[in-house]
MARBA-3410 file (N, C-alpha, C, O; in Angstrom, 1 decimal):
171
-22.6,-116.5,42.3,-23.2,-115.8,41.2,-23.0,-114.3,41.4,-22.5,-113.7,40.5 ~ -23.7,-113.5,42.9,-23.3,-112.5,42.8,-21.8,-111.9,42.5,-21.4,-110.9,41.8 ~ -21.2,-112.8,43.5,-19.8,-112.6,43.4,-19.2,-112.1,41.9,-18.7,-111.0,41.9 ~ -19.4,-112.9,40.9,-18.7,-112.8,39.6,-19.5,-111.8,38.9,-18.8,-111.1,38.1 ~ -21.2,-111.4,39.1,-21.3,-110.6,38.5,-20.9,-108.9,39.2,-20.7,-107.9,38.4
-20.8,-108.8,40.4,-19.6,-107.9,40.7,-18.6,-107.5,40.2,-18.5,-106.5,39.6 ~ -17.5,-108.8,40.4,-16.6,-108.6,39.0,-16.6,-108.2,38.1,-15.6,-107.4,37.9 ~ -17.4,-108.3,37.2,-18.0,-108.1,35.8,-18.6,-106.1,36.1,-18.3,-105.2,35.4 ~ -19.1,-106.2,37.0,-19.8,-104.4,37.2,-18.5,-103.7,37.5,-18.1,-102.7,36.9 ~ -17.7,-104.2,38.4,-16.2,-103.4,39.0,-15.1,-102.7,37.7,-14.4,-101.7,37.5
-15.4,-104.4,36.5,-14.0,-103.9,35.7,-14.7,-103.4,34.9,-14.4,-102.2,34.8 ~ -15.6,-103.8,33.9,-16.7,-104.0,32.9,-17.1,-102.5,32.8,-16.6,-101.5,32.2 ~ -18.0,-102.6,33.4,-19.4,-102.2,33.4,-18.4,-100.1,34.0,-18.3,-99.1,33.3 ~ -18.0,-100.5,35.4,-17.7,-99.4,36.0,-16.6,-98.4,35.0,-16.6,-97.2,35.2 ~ -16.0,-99.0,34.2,-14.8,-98.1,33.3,-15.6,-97.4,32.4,-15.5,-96.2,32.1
-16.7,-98.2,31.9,-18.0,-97.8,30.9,-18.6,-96.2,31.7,-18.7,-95.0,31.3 ~ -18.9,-96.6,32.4,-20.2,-95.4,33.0,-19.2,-94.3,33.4,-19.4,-93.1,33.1 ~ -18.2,-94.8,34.2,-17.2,-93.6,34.4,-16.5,-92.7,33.1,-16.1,-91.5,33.4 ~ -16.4,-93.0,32.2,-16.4,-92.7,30.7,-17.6,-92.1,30.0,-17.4,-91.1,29.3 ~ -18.8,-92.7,30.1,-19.5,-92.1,29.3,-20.6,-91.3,30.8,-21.2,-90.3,30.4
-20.7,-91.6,31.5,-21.7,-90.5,33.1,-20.9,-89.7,33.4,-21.4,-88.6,33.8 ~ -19.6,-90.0,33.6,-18.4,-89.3,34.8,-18.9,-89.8,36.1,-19.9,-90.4,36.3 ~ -17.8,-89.4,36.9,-17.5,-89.7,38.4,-19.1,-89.8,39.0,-19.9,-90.8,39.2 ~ -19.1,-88.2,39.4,-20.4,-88.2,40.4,-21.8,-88.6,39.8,-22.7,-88.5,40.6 ~ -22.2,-89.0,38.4,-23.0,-90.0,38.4,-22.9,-91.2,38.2,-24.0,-91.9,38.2
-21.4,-91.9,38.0,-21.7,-93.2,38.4,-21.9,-93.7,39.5,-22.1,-94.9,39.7 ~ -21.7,-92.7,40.6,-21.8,-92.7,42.2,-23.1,-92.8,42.7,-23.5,-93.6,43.5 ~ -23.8,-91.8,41.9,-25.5,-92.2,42.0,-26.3,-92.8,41.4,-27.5,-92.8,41.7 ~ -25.7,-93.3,40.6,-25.9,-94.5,39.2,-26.1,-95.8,40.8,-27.3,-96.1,41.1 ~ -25.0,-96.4,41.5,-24.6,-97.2,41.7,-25.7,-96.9,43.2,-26.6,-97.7,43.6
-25.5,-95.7,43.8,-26.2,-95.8,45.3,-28.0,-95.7,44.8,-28.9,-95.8,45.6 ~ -28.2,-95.6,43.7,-30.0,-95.5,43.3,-30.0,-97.1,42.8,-31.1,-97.6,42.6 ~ -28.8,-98.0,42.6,-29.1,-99.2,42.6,-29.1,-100.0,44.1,-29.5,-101.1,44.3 ~ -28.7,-99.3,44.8,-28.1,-99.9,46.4,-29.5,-99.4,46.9,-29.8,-100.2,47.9 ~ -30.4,-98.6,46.8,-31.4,-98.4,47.3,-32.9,-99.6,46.9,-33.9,-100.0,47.5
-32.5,-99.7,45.7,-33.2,-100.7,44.7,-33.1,-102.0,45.4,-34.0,-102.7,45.4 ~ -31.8,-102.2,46.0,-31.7,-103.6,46.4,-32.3,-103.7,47.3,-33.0,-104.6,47.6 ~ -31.8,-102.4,48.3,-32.0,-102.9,49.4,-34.4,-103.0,49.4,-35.1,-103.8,50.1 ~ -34.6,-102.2,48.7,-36.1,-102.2,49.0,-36.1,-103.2,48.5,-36.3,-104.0,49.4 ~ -36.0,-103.8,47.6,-36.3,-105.5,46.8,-36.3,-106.4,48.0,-37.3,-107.1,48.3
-34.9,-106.3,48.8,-34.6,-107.2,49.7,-35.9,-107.2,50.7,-36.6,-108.2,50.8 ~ -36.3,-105.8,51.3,-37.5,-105.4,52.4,-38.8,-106.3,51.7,-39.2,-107.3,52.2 ~ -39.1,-105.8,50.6,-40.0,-106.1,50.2,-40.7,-107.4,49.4,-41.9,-107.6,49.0 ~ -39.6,-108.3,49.2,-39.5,-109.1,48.5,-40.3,-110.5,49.1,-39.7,-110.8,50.2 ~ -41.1,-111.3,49.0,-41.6,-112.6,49.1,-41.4,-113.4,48.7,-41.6,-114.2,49.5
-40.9,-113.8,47.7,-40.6,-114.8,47.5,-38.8,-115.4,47.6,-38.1,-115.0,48.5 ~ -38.5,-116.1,47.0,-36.6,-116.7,46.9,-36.3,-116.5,45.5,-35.1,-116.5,45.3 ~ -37.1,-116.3,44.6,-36.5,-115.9,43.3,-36.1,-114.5,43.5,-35.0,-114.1,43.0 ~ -37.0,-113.6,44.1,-36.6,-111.9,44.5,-35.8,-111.9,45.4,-35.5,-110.8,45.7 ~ -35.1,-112.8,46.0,-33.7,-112.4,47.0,-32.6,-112.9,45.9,-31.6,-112.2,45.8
-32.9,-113.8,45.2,-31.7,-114.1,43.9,-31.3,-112.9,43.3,-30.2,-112.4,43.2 ~ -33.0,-112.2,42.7,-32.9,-111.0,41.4,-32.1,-110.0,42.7,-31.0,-109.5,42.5 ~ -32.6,-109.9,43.8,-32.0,-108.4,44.4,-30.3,-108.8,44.5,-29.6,-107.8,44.5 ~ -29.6,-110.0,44.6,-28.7,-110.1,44.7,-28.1,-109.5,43.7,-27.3,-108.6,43.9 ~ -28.6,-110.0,42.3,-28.4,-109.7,41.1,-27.9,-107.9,40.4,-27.2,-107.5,39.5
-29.0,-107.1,41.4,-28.9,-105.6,41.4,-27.6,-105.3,42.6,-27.1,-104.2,42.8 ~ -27.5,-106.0,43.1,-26.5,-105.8,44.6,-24.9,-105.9,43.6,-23.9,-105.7,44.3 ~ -24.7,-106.1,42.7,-23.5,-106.5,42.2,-23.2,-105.2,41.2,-22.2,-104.8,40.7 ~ -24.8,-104.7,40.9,-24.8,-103.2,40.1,-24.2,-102.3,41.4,-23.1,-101.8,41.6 ~ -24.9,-102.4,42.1,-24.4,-101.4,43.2,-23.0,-101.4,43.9,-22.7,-100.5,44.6
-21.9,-102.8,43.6,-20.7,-102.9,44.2,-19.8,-101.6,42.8,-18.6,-101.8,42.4 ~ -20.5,-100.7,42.4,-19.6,-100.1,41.7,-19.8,-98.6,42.5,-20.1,-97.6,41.8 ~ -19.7,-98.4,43.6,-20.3,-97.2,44.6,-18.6,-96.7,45.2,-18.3,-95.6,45.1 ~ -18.0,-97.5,45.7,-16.8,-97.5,46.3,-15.9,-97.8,45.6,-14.8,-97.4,46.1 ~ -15.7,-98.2,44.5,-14.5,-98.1,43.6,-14.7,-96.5,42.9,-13.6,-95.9,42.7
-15.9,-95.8,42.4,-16.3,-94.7,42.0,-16.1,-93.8,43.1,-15.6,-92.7,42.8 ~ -16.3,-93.9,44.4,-15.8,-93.4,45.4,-14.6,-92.9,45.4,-14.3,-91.7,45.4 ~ -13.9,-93.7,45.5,-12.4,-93.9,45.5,-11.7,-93.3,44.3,-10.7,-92.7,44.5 ~ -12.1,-93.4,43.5,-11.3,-93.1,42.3,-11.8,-91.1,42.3,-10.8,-90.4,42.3 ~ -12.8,-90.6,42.4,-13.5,-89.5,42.7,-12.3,-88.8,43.9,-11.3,-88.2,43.3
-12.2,-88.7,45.2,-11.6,-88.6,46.0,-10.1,-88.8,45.7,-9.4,-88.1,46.6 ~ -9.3,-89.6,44.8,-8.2,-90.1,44.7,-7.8,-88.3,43.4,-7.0,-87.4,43.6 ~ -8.6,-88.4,42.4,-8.4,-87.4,41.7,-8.3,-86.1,42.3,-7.4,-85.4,41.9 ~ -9.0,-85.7,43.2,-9.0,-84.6,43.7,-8.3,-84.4,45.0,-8.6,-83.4,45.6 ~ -7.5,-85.1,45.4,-6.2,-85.6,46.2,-5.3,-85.0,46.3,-5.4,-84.7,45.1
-4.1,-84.3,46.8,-2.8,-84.0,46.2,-2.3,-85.3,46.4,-2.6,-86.2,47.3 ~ -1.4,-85.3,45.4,-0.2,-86.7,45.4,0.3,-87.1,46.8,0.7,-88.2,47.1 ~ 0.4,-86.1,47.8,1.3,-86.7,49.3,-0.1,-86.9,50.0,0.3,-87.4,51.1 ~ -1.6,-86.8,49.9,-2.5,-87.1,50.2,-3.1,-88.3,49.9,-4.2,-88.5,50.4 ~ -2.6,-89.3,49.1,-3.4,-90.0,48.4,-3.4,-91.2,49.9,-4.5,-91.7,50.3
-2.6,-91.5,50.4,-3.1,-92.2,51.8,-3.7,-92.2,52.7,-4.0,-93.2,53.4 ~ -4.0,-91.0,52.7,-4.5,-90.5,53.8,-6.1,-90.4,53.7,-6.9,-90.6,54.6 ~ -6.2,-90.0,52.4,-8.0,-89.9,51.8,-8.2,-91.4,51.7,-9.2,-91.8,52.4 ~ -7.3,-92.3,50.9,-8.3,-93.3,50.8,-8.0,-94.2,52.5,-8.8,-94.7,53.3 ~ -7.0,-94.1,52.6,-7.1,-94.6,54.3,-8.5,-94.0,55.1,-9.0,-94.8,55.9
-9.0,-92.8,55.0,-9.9,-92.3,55.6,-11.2,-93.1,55.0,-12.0,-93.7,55.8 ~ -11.4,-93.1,53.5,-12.6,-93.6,53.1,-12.7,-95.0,53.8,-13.6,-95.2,54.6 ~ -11.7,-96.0,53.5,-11.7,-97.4,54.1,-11.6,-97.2,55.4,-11.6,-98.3,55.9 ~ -11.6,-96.3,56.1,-11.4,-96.6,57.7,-13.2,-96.2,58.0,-13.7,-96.7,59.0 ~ -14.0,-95.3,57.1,-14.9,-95.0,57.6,-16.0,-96.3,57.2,-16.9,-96.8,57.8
-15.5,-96.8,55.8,-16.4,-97.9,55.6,-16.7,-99.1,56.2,-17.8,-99.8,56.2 ~ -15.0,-99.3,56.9,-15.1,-100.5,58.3,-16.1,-100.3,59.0,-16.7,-101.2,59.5 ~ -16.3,-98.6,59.4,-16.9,-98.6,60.7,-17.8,-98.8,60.3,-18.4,-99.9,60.7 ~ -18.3,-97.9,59.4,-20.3,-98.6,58.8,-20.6,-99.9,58.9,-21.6,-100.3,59.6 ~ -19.8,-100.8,58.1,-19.9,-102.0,58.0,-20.2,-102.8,59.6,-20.9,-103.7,59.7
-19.3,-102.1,60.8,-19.4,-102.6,61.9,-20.2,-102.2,62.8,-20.6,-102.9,63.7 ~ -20.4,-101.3,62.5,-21.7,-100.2,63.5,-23.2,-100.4,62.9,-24.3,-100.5,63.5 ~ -23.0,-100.6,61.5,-24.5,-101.0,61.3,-25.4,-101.5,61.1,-26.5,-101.1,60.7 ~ -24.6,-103.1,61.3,-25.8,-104.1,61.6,-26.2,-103.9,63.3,-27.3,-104.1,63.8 ~ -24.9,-103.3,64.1,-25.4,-103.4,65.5,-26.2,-101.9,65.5,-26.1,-102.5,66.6
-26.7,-101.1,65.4,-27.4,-100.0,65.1,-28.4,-100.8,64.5,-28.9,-101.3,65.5 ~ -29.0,-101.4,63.4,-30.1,-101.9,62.8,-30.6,-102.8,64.2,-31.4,-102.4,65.0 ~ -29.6,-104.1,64.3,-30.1,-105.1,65.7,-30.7,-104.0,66.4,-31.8,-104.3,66.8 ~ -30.2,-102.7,66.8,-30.9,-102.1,68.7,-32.2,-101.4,68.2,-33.1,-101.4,69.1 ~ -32.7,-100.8,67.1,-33.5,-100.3,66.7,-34.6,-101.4,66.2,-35.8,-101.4,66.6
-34.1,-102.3,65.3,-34.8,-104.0,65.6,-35.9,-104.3,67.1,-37.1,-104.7,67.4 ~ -34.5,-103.8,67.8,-34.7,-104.4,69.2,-35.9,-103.3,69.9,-36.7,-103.8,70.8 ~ -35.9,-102.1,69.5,-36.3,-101.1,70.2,-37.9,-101.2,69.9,-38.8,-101.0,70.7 ~ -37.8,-101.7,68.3,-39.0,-101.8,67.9,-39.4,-102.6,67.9,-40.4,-102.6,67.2 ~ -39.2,-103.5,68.3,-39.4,-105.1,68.7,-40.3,-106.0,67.5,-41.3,-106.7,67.5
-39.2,-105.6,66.6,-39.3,-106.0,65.0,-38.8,-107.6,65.2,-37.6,-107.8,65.4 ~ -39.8,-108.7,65.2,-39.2,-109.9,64.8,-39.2,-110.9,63.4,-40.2,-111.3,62.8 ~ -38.2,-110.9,63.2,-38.3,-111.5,61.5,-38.3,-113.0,61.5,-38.0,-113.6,60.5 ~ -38.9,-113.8,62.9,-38.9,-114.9,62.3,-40.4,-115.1,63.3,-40.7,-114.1,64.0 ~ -41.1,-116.4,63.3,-42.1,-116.9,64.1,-41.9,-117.6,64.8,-41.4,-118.7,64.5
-42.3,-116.9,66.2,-41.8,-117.5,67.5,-43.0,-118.1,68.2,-42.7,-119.0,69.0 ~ -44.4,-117.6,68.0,-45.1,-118.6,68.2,-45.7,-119.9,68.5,-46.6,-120.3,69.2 ~ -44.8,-120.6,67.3,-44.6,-122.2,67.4,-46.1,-122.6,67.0,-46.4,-123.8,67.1 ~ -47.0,-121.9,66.6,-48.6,-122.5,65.5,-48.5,-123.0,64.4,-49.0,-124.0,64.0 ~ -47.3,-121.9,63.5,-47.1,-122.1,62.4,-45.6,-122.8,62.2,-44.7,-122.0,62.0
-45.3,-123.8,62.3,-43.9,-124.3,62.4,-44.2,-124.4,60.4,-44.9,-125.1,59.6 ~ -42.8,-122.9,60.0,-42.4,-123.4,58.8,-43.0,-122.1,58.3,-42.5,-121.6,57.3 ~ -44.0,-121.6,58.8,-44.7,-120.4,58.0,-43.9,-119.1,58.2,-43.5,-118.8,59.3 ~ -43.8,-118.4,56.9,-43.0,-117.0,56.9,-44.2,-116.2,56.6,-45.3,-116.3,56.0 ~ -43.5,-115.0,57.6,-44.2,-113.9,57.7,-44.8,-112.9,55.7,-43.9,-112.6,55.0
-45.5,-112.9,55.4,-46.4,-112.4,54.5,-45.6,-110.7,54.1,-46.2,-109.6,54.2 ~ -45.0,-110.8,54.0,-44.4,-108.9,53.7,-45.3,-108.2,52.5,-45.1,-107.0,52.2 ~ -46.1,-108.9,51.7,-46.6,-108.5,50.4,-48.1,-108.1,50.9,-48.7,-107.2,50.3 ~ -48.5,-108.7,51.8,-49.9,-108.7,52.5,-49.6,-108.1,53.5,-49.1,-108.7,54.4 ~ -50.0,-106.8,53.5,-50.1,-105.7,54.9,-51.5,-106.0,55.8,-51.8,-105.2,56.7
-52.1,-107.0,55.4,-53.4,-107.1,56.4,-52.9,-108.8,56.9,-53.9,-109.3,57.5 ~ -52.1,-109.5,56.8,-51.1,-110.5,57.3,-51.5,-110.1,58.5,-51.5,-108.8,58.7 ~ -52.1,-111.1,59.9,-51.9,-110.2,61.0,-50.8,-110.6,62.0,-50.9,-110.8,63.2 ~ -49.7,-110.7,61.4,-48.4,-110.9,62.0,-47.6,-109.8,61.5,-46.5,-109.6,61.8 ~ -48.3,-109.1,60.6,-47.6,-107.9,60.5,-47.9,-106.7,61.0,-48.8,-106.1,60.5
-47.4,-106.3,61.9,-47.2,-105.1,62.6,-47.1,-103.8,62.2,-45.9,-103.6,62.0 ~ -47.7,-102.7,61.9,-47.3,-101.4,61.3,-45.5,-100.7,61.7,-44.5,-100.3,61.1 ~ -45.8,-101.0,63.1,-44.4,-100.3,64.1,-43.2,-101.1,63.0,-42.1,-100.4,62.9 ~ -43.4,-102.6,62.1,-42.5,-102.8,62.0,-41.5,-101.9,60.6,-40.4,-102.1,60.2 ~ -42.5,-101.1,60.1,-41.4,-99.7,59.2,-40.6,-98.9,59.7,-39.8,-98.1,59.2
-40.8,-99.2,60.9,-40.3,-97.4,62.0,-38.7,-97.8,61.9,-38.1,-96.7,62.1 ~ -37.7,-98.8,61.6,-36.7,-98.8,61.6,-35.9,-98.3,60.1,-34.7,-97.8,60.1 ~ -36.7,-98.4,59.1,-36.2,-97.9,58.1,-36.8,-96.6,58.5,-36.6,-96.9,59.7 ~ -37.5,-95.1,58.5,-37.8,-94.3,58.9,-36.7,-93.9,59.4,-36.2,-93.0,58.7 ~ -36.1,-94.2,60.7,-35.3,-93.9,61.9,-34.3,-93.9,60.6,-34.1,-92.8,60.2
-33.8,-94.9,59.9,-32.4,-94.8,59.0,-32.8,-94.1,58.2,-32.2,-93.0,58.3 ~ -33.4,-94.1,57.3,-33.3,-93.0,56.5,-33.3,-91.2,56.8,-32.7,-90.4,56.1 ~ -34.2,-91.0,58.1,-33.8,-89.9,58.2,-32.3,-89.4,58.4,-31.5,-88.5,58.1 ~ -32.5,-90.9,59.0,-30.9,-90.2,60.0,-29.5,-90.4,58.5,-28.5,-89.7,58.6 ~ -29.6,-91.1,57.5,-29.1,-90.6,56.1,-28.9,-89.3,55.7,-27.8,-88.8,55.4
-30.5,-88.8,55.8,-30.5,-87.5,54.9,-30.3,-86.3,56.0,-30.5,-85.1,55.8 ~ -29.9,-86.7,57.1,-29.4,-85.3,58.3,-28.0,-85.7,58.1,-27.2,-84.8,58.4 ~ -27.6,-86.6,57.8,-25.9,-86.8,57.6,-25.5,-86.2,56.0,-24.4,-85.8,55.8 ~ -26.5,-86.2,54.8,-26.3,-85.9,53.9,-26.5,-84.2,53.7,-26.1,-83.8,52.6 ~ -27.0,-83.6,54.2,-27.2,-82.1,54.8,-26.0,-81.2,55.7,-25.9,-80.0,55.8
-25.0,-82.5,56.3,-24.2,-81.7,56.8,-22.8,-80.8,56.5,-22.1,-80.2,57.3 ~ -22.7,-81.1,54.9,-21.6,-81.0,55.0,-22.1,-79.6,54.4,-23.0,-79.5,53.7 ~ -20.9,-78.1,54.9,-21.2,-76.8,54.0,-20.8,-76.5,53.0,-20.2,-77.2,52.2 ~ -21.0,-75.1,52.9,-20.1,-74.7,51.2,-18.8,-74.4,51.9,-17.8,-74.9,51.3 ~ -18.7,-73.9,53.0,-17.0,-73.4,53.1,-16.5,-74.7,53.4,-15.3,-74.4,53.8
-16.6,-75.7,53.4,-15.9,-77.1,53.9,-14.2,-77.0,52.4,-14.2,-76.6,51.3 ~ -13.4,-77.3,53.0,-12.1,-77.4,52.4,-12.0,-79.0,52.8,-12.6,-79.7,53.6 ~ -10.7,-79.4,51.3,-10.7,-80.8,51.2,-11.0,-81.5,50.0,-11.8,-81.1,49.1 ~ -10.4,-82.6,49.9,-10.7,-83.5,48.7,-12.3,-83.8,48.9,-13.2,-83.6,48.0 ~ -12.5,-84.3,49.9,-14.0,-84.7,50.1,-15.1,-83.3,49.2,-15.7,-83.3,48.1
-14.8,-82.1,50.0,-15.5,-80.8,49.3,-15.5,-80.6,47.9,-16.6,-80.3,47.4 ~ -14.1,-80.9,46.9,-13.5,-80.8,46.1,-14.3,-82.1,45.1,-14.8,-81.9,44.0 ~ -14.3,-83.4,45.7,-15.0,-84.1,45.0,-16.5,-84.2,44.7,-17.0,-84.6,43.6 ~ -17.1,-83.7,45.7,-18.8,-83.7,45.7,-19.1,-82.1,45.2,-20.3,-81.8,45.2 ~ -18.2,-81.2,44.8,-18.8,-80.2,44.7,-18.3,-79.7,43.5,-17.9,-78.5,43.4
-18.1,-80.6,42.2,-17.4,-80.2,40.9,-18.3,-79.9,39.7,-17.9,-79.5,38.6
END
């Protein structure tokens, strides 16, 4: 289901907003839905809210084709391999670095998402009920740690920066 409504946001949906928002807001159109999901996902109790967030997760697969197309414009023509080679080479790494980054900070904070106890065989942890007492305060400190470390990566780039990258986020 997500799969197809992906689909549907990539061809559909993404020609629309890029048309009528432009570039760099359907980029933040798509990452203020990726934030949406992802807190739905955190936050969510029940299995109908991992369905709905899936549902917002297929708004958000329009982040990287808007990417892409953004950077590809502001490219020179003997450049165009090289930028989007770079975008896809940095997205692998994310993709590969940051579940193992989540796992050690997981690990650091000794965040467990399932019940190891063995009292409750079958019982899930309460995320909606902060007085749950299987819930831990310490267990926020991993989104904290990520998000700052987001907004010190989104801080770094300057005004004199040259480049398609510069060229696209600064029009």
């Amino acid at each position: 289901v997500v799969g197809i409504l992906s689909i549907l946001a990539q061809t559909v949906v993404l020609g629309i907003l890029m048309r009528s928002i432009g570039n760099k807001n359907t980029i933040l159109l798509g990452l203020g839905f990726q934030i949406l999901q992802l807190a739905w996902y955190g936050f969510g109790s029940q299995p109908w809210m991992m369905w709905a967030a899936g549902a917002v997760a297929a708004m958000s697969s329009i982040t990287f084709p808007a990417i892409s197309a953004i950077v590809s414009r502001n490219a020179d023509p003997d450049q165009q391999g090289v930028v989007q080679g770079m975008i896809t080479g940095i997205r692998g790494l994310c993709n590969g670095l940051g579940p193992a980054l989540y796992g050690f900070v997981f690990y650091l904070f000794h965040v467990e998402l399932t019940d190891t106890d063995g009292s409750d065989k079958g019982a899930k942890l309460n995320m909606a009920n902060p007085t749950d007492e299987r819930h831990h305060p310490r267990s926020s400190l991993p989104l904290w740690c990520m998000l700052s470390a987001a907004v010190s990566v989104g801080g770094s780039v300057h005004p004199g920066a040259h480049g398609a990258w510069h060229e696209a986020w600064c029009l």
